[in-house]
C-alpha positions in Angstrom: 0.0 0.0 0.0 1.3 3.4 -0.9 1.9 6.4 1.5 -0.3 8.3 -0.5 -3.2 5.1 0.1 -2.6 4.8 4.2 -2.3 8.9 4.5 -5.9 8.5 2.5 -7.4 5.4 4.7 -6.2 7.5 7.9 -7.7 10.5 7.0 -10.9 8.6 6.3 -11.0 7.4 9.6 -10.7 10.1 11.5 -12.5 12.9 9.8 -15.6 14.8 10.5 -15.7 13.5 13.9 -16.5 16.8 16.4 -13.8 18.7 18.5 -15.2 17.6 21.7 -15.1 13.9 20.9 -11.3 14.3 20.4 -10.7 16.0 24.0 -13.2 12.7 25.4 -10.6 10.6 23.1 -7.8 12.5 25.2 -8.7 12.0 28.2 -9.1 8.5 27.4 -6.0 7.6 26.2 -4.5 9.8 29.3 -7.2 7.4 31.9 -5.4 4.2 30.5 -1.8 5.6 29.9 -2.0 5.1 33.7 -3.8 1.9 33.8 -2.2 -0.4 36.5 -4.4 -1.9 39.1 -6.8 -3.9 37.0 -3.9 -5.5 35.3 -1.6 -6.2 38.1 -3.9 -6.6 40.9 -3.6 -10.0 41.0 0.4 -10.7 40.8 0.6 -7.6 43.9 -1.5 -9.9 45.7 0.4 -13.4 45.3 3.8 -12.8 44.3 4.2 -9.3 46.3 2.1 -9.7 49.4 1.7 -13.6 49.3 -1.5 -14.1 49.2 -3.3 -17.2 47.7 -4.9 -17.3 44.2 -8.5 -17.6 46.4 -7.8 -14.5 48.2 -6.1 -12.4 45.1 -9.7 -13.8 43.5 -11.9 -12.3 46.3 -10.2 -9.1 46.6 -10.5 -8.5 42.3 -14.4 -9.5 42.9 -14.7 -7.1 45.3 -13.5 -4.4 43.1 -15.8 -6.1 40.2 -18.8 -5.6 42.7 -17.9 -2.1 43.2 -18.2 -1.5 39.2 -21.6 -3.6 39.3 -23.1 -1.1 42.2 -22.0 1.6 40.1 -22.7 0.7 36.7 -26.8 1.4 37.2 -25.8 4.3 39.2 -23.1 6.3 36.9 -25.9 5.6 34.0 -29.0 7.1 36.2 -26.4 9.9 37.3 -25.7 11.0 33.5 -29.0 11.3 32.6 -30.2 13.3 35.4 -26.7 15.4 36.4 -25.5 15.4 33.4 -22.7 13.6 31.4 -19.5 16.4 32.6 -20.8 16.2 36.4 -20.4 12.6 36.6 -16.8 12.4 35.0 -15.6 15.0 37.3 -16.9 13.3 40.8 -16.2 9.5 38.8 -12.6 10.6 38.1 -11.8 12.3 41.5 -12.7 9.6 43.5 -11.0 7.0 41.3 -7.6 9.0 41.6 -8.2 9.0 45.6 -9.0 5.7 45.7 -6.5 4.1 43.7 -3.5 6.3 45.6 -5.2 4.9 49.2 -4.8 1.1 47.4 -1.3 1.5 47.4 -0.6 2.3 51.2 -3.0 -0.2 52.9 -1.7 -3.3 53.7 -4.4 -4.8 56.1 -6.0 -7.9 54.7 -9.6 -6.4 55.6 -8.9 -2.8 55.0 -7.1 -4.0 51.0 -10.6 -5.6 49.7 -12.8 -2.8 51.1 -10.1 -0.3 49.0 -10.8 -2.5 46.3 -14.7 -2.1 46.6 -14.1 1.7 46.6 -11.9 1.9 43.4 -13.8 -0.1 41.5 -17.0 2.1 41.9 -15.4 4.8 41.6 -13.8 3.8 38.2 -16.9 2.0 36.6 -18.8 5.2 37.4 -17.3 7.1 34.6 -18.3 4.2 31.6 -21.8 4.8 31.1 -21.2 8.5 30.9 -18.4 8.5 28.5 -20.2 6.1 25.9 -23.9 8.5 26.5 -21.4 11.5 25.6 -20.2 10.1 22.2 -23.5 9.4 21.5 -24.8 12.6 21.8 -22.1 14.4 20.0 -21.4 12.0 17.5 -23.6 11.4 14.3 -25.5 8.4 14.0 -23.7 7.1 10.6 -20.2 7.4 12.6 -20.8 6.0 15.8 -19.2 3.0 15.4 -15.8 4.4 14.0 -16.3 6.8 17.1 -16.4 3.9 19.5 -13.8 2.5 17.5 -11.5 4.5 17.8 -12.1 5.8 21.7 -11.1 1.7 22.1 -8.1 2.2 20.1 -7.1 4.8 22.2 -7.9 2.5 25.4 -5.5 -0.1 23.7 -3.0 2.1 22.8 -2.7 3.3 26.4 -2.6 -0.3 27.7 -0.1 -1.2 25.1 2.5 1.3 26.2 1.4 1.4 30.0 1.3 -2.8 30.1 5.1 -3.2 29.5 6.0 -0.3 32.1 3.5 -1.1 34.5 5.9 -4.5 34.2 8.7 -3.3 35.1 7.8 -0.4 37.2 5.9 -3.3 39.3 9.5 -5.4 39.6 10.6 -2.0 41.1 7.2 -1.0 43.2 4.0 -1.8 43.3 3.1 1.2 45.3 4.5 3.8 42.7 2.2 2.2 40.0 -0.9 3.0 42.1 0.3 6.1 42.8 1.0 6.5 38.8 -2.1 5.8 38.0 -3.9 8.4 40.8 -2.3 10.7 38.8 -2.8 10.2 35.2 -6.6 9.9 36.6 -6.5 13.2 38.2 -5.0 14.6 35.0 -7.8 13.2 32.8 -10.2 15.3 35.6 -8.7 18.1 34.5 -9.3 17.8 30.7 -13.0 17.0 31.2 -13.4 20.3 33.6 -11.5 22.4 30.9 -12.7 21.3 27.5 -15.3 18.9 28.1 -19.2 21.2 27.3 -22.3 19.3 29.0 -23.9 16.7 25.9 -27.1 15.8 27.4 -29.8 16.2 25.1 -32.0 18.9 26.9 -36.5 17.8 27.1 -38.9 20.2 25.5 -41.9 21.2 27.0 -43.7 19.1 24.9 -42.0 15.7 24.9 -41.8 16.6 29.3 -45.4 16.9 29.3 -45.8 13.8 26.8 -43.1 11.4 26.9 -42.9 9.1 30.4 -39.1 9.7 31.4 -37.6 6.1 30.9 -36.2 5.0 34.3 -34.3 1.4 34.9 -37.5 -0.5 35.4 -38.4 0.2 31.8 -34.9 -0.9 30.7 -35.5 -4.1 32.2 -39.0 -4.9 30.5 -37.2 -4.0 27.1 -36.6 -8.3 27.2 -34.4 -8.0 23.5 -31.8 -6.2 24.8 -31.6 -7.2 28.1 -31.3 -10.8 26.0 -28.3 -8.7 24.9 -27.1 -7.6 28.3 -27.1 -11.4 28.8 -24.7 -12.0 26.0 -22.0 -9.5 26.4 -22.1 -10.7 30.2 -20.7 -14.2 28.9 -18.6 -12.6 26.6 -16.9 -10.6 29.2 -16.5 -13.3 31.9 -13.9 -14.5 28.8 -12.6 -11.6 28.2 -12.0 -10.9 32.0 -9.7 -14.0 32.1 -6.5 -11.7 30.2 -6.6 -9.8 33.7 -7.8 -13.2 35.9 -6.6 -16.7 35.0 -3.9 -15.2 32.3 -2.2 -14.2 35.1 -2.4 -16.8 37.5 -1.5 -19.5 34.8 1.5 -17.7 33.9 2.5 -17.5 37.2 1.7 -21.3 37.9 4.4 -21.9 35.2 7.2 -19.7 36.5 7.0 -16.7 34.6 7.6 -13.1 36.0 5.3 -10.2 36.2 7.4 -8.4 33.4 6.8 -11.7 31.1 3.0 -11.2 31.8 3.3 -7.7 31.0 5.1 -7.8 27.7 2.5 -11.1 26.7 -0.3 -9.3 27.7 0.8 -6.3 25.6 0.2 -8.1 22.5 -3.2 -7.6 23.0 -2.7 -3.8 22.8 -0.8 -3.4 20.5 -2.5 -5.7 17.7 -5.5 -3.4 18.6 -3.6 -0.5 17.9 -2.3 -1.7 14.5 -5.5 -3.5 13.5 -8.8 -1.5 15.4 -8.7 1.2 12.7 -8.4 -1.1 9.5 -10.7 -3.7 10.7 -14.0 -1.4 11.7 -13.4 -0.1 8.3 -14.3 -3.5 7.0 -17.0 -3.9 9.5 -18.5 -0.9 10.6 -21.8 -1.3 8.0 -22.2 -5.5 8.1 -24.6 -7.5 10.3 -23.8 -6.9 13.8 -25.3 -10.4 14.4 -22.9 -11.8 12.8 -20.1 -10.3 13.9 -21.0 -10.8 17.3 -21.2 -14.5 16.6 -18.0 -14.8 15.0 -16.6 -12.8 18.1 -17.8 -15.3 20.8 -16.0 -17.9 19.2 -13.0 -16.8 18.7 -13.2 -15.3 22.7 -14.0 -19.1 23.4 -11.6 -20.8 21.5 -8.9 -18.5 21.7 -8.9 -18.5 25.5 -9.6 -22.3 25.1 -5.8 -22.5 23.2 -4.3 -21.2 26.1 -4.4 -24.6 28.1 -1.8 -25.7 25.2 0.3 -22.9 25.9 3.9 -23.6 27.9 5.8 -20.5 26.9 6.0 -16.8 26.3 5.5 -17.3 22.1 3.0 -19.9 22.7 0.9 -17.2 25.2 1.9 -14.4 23.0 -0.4 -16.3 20.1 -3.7 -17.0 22.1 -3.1 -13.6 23.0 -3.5 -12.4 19.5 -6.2 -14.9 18.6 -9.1 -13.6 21.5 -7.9 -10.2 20.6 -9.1 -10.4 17.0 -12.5 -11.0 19.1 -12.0 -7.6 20.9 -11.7 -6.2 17.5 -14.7 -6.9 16.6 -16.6 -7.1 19.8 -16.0 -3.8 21.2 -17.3 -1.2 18.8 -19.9 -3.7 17.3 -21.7 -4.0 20.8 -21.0 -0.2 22.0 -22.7 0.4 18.5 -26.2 -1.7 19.0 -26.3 -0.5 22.4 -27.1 3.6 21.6 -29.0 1.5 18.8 -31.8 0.4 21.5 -31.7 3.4 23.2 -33.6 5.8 23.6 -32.3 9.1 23.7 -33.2 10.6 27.4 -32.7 7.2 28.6 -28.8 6.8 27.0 -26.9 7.0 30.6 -29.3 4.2 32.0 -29.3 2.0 29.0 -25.1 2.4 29.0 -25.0 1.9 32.4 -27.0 -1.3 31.9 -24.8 -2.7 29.9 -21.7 -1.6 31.6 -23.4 -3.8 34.4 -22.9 -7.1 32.2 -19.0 -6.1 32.0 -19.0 -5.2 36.0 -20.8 -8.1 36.6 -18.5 -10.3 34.5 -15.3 -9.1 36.7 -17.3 -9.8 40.4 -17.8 -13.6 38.8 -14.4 -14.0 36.8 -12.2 -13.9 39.4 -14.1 -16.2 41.9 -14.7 -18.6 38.8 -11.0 -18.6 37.8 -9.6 -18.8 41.3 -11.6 -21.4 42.3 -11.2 -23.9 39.1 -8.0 -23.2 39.0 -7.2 -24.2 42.7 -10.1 -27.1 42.5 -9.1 -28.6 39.2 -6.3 -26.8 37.2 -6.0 -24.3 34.6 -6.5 -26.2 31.6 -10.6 -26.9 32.9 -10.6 -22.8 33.2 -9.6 -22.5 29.8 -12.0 -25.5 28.2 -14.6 -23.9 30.3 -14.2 -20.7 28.5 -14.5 -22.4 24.8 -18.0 -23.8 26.4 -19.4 -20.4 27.2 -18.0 -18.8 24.3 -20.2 -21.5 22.1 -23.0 -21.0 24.1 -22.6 -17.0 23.5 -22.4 -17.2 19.9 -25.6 -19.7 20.1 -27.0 -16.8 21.8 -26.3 -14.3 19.7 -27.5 -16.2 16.8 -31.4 -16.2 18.4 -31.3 -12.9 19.5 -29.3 -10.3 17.5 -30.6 -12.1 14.2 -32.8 -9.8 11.6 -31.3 -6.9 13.0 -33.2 -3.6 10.8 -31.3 -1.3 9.8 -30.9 1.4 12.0 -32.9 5.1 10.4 -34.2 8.1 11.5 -38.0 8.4 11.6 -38.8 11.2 8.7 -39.7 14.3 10.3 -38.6 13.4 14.0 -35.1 15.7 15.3 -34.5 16.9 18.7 -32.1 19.4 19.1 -28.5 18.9 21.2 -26.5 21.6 23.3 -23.4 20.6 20.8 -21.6 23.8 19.4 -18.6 22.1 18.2 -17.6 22.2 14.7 -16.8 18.9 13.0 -13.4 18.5 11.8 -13.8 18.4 7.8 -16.6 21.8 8.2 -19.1 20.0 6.1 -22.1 22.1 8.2 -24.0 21.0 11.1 -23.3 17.7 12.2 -25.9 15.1 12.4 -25.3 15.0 16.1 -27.4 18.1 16.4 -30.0 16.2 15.9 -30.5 13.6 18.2 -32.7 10.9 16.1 -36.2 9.5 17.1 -35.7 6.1 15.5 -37.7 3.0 15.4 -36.0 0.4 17.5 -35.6 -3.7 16.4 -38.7 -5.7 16.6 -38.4 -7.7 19.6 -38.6 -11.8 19.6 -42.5 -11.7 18.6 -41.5 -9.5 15.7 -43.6 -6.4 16.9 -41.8 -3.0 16.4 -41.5 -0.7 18.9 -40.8 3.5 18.9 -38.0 4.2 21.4 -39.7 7.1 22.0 -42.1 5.5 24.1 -40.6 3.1 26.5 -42.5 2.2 29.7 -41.7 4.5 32.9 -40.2 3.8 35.8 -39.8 5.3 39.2 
């Protein structure tokens, strides 16, 4: 390919995309720059403090129940505070936590931390993803949450292989790290971060039933959905889990899990832009079926794995399932959502993935101490079948997602998209018809069922 092709593919890619989606892409790649206790959480435990794999699985499913109490609650915060207000208290109190994790040493006081950082952390998710979906325009949201995953990635890539090392040195100055970054990506949102929430009209106030979380749960399609990317994550959560644990059942170092695990980021880096340009406009179903096996059997290879080339490969397999996964399911989430509802419906989901690291680590410690880590890794193929099986009944006949003719609600969004084509889509919040659900009767997103 000539330069003249990949300057042509990367400007493609990036273009016409607002100004504030690219300070939110900033402060993402700052957030996971920084990223250290979610990877290494588990070798501070056994190989720095001693503590068993049972333990080290306890205290990382008490900071997975910490993102499942927060998930509902960051999502009901950025609808009703807004979607800035949230990142600035979610961000704070991440930072504070996170520096606190480092200095205790208790065996009570570490898993309560633990509960404490991972609200605070989770809290941010469902107002980050509401945020893109208000400024960005429907036809680019995918490439949008493509490439705010790339820049997750390319932060893990780069901080993976320091964290390493800086771990051999001190665990304590990688918490501490990571406080800071977090504080740092506070700052960006306060200084060039405007409030997205789509504002109500008299008229849809005095006629439109505010959605609240009971009416997510009756909406039985994508809570099928919710389902799905639950499984999907309890694999996924084993490259922080049971990666770990095998590697250090075999002898390897926290720097050799740190430059195997960066394989992961930095295929996404190379391949996250290329690849949603092949995908962004086919069948999600599909995709998400092809995703689930290759999460499943990818993570399944790893029971034949005895050295660091051998990891590095499964590595690379389940993250061609990240590829795909990520922006795919981001995507049909704002699809069944509607729009004064975004926060709860992305907090919803952001509950499967919270949920998914509360189970993971009790799942992998336990297997792995009951029976060995080649049944954690079959057991992963199993549910990554049984996901795509899923995704297959559910996600199937997806319509294609339009604008009803005539229905536009208008955004707080100023910003002025990259490329100056005029107003951006985004400006215009959509009123679109959702999916038919599993009896095949349509419904307007307009007019979910209440809740108090």
């Amino acid at each position: 390919m000539s330069v003249v092709a990949v300057r042509r593919a990367v400007s493609q890619s990036v273009s016409g995309l607002p100004r504030e989606f690219w300070w939110l892409w900033t402060s993402t790649l700052v957030n996971r720059l920084g990223a250290f206790v979610a990877t290494f959480m588990t070798l501070y435990l056994t190989l720095e403090r001693g503590y068993s794999a049972s333990y080290a699985g306890l205290v990382a499913a008490l900071h997975g129940l910490g993102g499942v109490v927060s998930s509902l609650g960051g999502g009901v915060m950025a609808d009703r505070l807004g979607r800035r207000p949230t990142l600035l208290i979610a961000q704070t109190s991440t930072a504070l936590s996170v520096a606190l994790l480092g200095f205790v040493e208790d065996p009570v006081a570490i898993p309560v931390v633990a509960f404490v950082v991972g609200m605070a952390s989770n809290a941010s998710r469902p107002a980050v993803q509401a945020m893109m979906a208000d400024i960005v325009r429907p036809e680019d949201r995918v490439r949008a949450f493509s490439l705010n995953y790339w820049a997750i990635n390319l932060g893990f890539a780069i901080s993976s292989v320091a964290a390493g090392f800086i771990a051999e040195y001190s665990y304590r100055v990688g918490f501490l790290g990571e406080a800071v970054m977090t504080l740092v990506c506070a700052v960006v949102v306060f200084v060039k971060l405007p409030e997205s929430r789509p504002d109500r009209t008299a008229a849809e106030a005095g006629g439109e039933p505010e959605t609240g979380l009971l009416g997510v749960l009756r909406d039985g399609r994508f809570m099928s959905v919710v389902g799905l990317s639950f499984l999907v994550a309890l694999i996924f959560m084993q490259g922080h889990v049971g990666l770990p644990l095998a590697m250090g059942a075999d002898g390897f170092s926290s720097s050799d899990f740190g430059l195997v695990i960066a394989v992961n980021g930095v295929l996404i880096v190379v391949l996250q832009i290329p690849v949603t340009r092949l995908i962004e406009h086919r069948d999600p179903g599909r995709l998400l079926i092809l995703s689930a096996l290759l999460a499943g059997y990818g993570y399944g290879l790893t029971a034949f794995a005895g050295s660091i080339g051998l990891y590095a490969v499964t590595v690379a397999v389940w993250t061609i399932a990240e590829i795909v996964n990520a922006p795919t399911q981001t995507g049909l989430v704002v699809r069944f959502s509607p729009v004064h509802a975004r926060g709860r419906y992305q907090g919803m989901y952001s509950l499967s993935w919270s949920a998914a690291a509360l189970v993971a680590p009790l799942m992998s410690g336990f297997v792995i101490d009951a029976w060995g880590t080649a049944w954690l890794w079959g057991l992963c193929a199993v549910i990554g079948t049984v996901a795509a099986v899923g995704y297959w009944l559910v996600v199937r006949d997806l319509p294609d997602e339009r604008p009803v003719p005539g229905g536009s609600e208008p955004l707080e969004h100023t910003g002025a998209r990259d490329d100056d084509a005029g107003p951006s889509a985004a400006e215009q919040v959509e009123q679109r018809s959702v999916p038919a659900a599993a009896g095949g009767v349509a419904v307007e997103r307009g007019g979910v069922d209440a809740a108090a």
